[in-house]
C-alpha positions as CSV (number, residue, x, y, z in Angstrom):
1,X,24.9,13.7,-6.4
2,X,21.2,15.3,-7.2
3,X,22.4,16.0,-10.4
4,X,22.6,12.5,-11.9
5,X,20.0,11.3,-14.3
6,X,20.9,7.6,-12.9
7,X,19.1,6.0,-10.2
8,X,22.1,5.1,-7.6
9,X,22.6,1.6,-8.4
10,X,22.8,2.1,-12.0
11,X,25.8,4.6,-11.3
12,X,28.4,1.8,-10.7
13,X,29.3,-1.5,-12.7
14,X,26.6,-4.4,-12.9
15,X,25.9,-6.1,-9.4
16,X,25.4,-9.3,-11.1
17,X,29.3,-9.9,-11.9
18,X,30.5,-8.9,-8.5
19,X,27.5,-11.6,-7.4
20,X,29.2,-14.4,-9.6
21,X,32.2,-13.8,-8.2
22,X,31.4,-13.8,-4.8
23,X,29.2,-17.0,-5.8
24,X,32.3,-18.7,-7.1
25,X,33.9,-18.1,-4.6
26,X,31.7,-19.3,-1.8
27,X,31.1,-22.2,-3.5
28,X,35.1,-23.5,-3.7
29,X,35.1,-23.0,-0.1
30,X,32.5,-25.4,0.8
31,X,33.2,-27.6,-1.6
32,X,36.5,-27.7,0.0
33,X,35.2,-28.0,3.5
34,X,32.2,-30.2,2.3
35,X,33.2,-32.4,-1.0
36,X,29.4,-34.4,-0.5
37,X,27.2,-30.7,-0.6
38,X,25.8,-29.5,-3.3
39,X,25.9,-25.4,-4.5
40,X,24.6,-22.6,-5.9
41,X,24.5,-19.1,-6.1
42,X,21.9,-16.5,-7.7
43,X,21.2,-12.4,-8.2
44,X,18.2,-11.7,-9.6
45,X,17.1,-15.0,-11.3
46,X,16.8,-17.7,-9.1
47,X,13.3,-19.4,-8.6
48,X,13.0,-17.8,-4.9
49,X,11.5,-14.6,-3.9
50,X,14.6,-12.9,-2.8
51,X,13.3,-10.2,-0.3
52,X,11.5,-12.9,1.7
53,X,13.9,-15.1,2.0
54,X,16.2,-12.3,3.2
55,X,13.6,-11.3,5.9
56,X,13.8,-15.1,6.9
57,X,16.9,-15.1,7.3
58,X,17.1,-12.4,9.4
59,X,19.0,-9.7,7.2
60,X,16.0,-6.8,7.6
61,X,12.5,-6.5,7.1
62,X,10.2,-5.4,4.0
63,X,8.8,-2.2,3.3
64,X,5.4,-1.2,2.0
65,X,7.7,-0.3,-1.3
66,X,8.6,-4.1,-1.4
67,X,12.6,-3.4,-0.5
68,X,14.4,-5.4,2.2
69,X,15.4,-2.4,4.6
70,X,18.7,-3.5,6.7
71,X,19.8,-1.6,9.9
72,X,23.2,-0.3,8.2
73,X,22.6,0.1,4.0
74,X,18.5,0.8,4.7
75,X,17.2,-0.6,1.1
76,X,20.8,0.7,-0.8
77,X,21.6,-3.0,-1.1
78,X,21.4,-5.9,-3.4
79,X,20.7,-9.2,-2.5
80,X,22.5,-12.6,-3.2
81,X,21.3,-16.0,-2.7
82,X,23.6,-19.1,-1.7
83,X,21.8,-22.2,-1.8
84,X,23.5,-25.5,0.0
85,X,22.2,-28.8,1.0
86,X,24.4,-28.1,4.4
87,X,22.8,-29.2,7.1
88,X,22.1,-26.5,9.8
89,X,24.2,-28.0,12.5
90,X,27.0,-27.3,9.7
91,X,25.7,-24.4,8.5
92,X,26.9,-23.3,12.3
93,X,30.0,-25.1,12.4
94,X,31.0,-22.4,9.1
95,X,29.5,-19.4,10.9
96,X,26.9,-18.9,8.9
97,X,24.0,-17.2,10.6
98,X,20.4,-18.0,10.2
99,X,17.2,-16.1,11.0
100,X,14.0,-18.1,12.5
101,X,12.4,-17.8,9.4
102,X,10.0,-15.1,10.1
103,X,9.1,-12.2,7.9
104,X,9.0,-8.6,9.5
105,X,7.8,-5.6,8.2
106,X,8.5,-1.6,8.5
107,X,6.2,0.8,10.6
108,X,3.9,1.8,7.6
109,X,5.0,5.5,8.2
110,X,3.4,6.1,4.6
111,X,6.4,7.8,3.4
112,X,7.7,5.6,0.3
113,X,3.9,5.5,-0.7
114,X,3.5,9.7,-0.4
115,X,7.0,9.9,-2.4
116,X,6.3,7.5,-5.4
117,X,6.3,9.6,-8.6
118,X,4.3,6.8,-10.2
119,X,1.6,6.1,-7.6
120,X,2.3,2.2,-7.3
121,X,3.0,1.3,-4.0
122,X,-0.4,-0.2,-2.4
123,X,-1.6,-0.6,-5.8
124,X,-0.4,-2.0,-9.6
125,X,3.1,-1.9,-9.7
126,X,3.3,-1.4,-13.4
127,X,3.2,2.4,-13.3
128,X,6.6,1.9,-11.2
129,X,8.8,4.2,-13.1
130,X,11.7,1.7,-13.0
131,X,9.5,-1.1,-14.5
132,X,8.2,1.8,-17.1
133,X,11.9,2.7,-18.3
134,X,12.9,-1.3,-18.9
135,X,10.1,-1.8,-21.3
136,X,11.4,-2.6,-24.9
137,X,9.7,-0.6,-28.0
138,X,7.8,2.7,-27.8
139,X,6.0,3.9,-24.6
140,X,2.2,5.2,-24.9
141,X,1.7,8.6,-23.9
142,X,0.8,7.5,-20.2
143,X,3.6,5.7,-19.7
144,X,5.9,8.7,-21.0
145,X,3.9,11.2,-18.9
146,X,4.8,8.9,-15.6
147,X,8.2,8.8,-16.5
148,X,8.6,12.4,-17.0
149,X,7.6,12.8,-14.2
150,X,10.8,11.5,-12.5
151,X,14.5,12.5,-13.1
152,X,15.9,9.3,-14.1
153,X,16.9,7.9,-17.4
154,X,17.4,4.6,-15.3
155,X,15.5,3.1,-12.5
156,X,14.0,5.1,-10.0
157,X,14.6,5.0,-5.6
158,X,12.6,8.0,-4.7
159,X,10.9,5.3,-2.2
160,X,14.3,4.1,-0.8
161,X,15.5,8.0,-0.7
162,X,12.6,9.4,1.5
163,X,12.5,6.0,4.4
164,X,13.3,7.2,7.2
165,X,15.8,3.7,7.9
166,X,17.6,5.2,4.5
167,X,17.8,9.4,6.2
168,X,18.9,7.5,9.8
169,X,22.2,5.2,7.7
170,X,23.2,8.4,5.9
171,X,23.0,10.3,8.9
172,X,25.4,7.9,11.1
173,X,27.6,7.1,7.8
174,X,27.0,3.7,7.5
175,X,25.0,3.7,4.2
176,X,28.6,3.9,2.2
177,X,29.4,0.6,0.5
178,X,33.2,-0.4,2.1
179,X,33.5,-2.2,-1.1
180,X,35.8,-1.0,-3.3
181,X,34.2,-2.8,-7.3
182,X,31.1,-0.6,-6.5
183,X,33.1,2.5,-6.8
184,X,35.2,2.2,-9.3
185,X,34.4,3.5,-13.0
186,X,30.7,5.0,-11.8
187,X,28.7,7.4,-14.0
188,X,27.2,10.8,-12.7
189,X,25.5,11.9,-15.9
190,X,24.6,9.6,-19.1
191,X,24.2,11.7,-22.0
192,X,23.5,9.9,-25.7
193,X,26.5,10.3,-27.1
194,X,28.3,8.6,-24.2
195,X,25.6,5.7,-25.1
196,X,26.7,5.9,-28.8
197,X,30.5,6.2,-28.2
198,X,30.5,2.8,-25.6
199,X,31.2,0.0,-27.3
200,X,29.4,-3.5,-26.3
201,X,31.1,-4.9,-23.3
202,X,31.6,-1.4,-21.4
203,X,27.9,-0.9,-22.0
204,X,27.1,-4.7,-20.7
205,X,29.2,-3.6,-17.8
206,X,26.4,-1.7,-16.2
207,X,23.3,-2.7,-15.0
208,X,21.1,-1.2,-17.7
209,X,23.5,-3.1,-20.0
210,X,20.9,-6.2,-20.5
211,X,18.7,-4.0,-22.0
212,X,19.9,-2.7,-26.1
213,X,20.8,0.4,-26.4
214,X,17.4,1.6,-28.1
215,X,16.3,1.7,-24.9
216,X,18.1,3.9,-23.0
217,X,18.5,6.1,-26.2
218,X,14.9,6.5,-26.1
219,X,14.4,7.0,-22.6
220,X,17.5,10.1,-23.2
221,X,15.2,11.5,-25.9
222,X,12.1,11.4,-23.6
223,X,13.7,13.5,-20.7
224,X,15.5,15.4,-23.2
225,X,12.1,16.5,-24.7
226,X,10.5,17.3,-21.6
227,X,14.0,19.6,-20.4
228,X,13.2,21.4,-23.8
């Protein structure tokens, strides 16, 4: 919905407790299966880089915006990594599939790069409008500038939107998530008083939940500002 002053995966409850779960889960079943392997599961913080090792293992390659882009979701996706001592020959034996460990890219169609309301892609990712609206304290007048100049109060996927992977999945359907936690109690619109009125584990509930509420707040009053 274009009228949403959320980026699209800040609309729906935080990825990171569906990953848990999932990683829990995973993890009994091998145990199970395997009682001598060893287990772990990340999103977000593990020690790895995460779109690389997803481009090794076969799930998509990486754009010049830095997103894994998959054949069905495009970049509308969020990674989780499993981490086992299984051996490959197991690893098969479970059906888990494995990539040879190369790293593709996109076609460098220059359209994520055109797109970017903060200029960053090819260059110093710190003007990323994303990055700009998860920094603590008060902006400088630059970094409020850039982030006017987008329409989110909360991360930004104007370089997801325009790829031409992300225009192809919406057009044949498939960039719809068939899971249902991801659309259940979504936001369209966050206004302040919503912020206000949410008390502390709804608002930890969303992914822009492990930042304080100062933070969004201020980044309300800085769109708000530029809208009067």
């Amino acid at each position: 919905d274009e009228s949403s002053n959320l980026a699209m995966f800040a609309r729906g409850r935080d990825y990171h407790a569906f990953a848990r779960t999932l990683g829990e889960g995973a993890s009994a079943v091998l145990r199970r299966n395997h009682p001598q392997a060893n287990t772990a599961a990340f999103a977000d913080h593990s020690p790895y880089n995460e779109v690389a090792g997803a481009a090794m293992a076969g799930l998509g390659v990486i754009g010049d915006h830095g997103l894994l882009i998959t054949e069905r979701y495009s970049s509308f996706i969020f990674i989780f990594e499993f981490l086992t001592t299984l051996s490959p020959s197991e690893m098969e034996a479970e059906g888990i599939p494995q990539g040879d460990g190369v790293i593709r890219h996109c076609e460098h169609c220059g359209a994520c790069a055109a797109a970017c309301p903060g200029g960053c892609i090819g260059r110093d990712r710190s003007t990323c409008l994303s990055a700009i609206g998860q920094k603590k304290g008060e902006l400088s007048e630059e970094e409020i500038r850039l982030f006017r100049s987008g329409k989110y109060v909360w991360g930004c996927d104007v370089c997801a939107s325009v790829c031409p992977h992300t225009k192809r999945a919406m057009q044949v359907g498939t960039i719809d998530t068939p899971i249902p936690y991801f659309k259940e109690n979504r936001l369209l619109k966050l206004m302040p008083e919503t912020v206000k009125s949410m008390d502390k584990e709804t608002y930890a509930a969303y992914a822009f939940g492990w930042r304080p509420k100062d933070v969004m707040l201020r980044n309300l009053r800085i769109m708000e500002e530029k809208n009067d």
